[in-house]
OpenMM code with the backbone's topology and positions (N, CA, C; nanometers):
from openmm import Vec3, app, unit

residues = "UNK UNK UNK UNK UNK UNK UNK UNK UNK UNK UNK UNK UNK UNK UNK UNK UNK UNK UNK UNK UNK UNK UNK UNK UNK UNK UNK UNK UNK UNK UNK UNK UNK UNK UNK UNK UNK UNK UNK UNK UNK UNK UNK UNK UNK UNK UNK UNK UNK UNK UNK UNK UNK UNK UNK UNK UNK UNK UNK UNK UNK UNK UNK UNK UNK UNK".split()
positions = [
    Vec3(-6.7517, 0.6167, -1.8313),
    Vec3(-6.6192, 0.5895, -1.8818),
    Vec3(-6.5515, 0.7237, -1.9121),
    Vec3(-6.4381, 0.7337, -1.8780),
    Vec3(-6.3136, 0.8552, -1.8717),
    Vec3(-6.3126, 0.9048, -2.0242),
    Vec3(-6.2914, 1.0275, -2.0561),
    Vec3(-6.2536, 1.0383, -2.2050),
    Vec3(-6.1151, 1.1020, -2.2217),
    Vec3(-6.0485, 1.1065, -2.3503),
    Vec3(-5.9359, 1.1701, -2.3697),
    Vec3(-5.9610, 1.2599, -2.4126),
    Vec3(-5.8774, 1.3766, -2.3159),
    Vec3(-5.9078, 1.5294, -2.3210),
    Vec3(-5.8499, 1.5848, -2.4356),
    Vec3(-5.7498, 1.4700, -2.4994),
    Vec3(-5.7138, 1.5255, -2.6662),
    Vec3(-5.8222, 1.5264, -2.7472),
    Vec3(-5.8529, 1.3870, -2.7648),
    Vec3(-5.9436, 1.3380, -2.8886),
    Vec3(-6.0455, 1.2925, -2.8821),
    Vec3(-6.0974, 1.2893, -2.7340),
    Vec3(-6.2202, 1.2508, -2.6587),
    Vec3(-6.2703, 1.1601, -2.6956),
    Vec3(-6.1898, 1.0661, -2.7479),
    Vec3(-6.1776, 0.9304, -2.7507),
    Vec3(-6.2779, 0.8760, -2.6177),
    Vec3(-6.3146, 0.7427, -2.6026),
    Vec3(-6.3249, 0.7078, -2.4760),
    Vec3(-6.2060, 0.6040, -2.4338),
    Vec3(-6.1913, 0.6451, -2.3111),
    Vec3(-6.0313, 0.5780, -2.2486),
    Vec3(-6.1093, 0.4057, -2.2133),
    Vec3(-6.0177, 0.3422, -2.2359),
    Vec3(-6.0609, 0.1978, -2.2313),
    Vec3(-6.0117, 0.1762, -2.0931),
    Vec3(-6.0802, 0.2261, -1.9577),
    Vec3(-6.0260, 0.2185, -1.8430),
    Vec3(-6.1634, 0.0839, -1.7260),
    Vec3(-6.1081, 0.0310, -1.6716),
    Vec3(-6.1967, -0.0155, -1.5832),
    Vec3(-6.1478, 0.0440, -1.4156),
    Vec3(-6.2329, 0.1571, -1.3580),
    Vec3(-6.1712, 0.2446, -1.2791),
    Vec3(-6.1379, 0.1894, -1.1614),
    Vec3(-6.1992, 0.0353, -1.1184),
    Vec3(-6.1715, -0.0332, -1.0132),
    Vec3(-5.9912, -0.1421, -1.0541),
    Vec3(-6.0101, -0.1195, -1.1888),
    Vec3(-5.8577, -0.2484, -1.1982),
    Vec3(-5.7465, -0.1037, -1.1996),
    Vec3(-5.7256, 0.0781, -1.2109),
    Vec3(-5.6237, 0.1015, -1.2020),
    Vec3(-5.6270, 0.1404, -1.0591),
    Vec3(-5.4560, 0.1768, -1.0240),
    Vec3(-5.4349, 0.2522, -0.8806),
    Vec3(-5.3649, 0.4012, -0.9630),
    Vec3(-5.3461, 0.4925, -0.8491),
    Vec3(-5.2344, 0.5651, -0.7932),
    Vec3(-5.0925, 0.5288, -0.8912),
    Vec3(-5.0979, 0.6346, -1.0184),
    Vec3(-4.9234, 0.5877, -1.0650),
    Vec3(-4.9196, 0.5447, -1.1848),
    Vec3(-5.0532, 0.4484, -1.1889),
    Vec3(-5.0427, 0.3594, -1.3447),
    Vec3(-5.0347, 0.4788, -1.4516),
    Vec3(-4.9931, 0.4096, -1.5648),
    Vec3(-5.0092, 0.4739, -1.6952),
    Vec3(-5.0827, 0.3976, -1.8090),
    Vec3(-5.1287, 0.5045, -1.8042),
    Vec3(-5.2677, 0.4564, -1.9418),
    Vec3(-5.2344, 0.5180, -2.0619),
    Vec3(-5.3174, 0.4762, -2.1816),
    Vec3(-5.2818, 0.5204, -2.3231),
    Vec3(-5.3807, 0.5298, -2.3623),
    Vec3(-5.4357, 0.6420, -2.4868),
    Vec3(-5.5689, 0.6805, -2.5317),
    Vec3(-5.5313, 0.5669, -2.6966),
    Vec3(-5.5861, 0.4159, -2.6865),
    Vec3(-5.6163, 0.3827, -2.8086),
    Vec3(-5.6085, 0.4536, -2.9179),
    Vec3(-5.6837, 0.5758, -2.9444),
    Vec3(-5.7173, 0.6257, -3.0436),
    Vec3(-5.5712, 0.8011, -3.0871),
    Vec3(-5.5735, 0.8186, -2.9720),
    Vec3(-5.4385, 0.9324, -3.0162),
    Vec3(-5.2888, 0.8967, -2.9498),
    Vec3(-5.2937, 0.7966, -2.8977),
    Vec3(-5.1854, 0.7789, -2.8074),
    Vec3(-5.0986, 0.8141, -2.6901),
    Vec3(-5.2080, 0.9482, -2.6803),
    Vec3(-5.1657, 1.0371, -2.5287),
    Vec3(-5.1346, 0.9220, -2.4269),
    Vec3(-5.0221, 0.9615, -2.3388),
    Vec3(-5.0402, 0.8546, -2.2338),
    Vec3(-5.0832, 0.9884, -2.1254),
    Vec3(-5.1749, 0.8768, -2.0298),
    Vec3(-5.1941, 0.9839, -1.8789),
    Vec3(-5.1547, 0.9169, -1.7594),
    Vec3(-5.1424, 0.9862, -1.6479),
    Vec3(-5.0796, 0.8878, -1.5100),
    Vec3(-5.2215, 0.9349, -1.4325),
    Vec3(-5.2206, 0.8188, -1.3713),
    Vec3(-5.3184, 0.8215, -1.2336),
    Vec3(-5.2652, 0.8927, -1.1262),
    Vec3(-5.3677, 0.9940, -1.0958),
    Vec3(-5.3260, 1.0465, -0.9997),
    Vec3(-5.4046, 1.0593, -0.8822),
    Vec3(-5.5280, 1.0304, -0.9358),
    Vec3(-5.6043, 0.9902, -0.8198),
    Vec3(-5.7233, 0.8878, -0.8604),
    Vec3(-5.8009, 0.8374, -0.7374),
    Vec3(-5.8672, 0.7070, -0.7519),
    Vec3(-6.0351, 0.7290, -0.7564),
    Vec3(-6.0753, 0.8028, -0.6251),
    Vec3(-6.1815, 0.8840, -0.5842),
    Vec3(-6.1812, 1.0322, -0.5989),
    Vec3(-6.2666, 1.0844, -0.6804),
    Vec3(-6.2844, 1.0190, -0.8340),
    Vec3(-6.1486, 1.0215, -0.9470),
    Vec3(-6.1290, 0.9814, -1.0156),
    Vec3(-6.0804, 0.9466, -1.0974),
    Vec3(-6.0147, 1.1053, -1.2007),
    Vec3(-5.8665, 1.0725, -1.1540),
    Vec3(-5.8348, 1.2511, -1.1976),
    Vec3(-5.6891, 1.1760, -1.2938),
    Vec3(-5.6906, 1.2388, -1.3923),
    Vec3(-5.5489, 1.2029, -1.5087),
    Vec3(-5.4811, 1.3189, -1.5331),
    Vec3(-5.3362, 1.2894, -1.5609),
    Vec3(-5.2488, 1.3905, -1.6151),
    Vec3(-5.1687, 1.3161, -1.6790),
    Vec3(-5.1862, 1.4550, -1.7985),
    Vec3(-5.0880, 1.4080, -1.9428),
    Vec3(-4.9743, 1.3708, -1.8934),
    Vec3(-4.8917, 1.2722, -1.9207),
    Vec3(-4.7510, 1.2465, -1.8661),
    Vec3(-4.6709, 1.3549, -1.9741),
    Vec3(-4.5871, 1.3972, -1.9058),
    Vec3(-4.5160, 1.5298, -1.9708),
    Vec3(-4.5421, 1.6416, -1.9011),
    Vec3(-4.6571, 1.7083, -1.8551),
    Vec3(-4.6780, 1.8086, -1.8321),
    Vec3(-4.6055, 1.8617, -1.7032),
    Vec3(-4.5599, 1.7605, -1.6243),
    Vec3(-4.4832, 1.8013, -1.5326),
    Vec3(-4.3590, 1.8545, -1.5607),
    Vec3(-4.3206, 1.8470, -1.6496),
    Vec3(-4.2206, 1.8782, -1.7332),
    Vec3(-4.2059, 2.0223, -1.7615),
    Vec3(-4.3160, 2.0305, -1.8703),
    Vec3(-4.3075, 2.1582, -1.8828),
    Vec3(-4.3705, 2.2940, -1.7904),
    Vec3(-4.4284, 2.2625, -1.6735),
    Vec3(-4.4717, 2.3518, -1.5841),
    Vec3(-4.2842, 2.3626, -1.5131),
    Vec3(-4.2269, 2.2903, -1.4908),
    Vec3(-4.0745, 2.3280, -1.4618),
    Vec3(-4.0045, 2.3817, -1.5228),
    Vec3(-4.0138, 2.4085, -1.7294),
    Vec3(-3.9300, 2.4834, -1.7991),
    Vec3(-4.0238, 2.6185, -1.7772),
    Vec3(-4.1428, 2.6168, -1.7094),
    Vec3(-4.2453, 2.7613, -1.7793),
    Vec3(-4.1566, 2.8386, -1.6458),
    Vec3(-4.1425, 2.7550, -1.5064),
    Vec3(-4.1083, 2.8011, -1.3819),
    Vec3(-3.9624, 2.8416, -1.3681),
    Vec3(-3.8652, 2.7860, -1.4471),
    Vec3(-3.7516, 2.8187, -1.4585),
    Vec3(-3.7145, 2.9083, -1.5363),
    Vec3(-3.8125, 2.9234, -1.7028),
    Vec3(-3.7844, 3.0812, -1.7499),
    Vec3(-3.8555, 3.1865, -1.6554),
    Vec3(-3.9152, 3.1681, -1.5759),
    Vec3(-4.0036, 3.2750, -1.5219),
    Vec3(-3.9031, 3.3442, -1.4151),
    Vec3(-3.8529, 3.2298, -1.3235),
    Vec3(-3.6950, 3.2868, -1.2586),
    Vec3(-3.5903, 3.3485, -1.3407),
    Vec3(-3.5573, 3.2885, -1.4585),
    Vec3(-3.4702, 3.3755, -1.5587),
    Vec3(-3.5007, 3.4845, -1.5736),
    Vec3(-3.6310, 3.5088, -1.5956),
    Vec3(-3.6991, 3.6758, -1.6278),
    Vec3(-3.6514, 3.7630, -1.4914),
    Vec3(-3.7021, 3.6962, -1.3973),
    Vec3(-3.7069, 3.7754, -1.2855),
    Vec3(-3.5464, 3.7966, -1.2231),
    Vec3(-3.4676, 3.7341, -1.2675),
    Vec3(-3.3424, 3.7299, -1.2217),
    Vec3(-3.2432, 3.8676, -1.3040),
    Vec3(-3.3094, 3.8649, -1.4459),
    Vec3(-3.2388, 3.9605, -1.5449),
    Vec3(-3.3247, 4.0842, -1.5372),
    Vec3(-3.3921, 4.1044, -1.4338),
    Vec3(-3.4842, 4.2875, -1.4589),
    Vec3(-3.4272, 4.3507, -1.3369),
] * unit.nanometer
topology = app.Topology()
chain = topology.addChain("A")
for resn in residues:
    res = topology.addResidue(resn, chain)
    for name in ("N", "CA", "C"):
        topology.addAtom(name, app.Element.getBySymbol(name[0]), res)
């Protein structure tokens, strides 16, 4: 069984009932994660896509002002 990489909780997942996309929630801290893959079984924090685009857009700002 999957754990949460916050609170290492164990994720209440049955790895054959999710797909590709779903969103899950850690019971115990409330992180949600998205499926991103099936074989084997890979999660990402929902959000983080997020902020890898503000880290990538100040990083162009930097490079734009030197």
């Amino acid at each position: 069984m999957p754990s949460c990489p916050e609170c290492e909780n164990d994720l209440d997942l049955k790895i054959d009932d999710v797909e590709e996309g779903d969103v899950v929630a850690c019971d115990e801290c409330g992180t949600e994660y998205e499926v991103v893959g099936t074989q084997p079984l890979e999660l990402t924090r929902v959000g983080d896509e997020l902020d890898e685009d503000d880290d990538e857009y100040a990083e162009e700002e930097e490079e734009e002002e030197e």
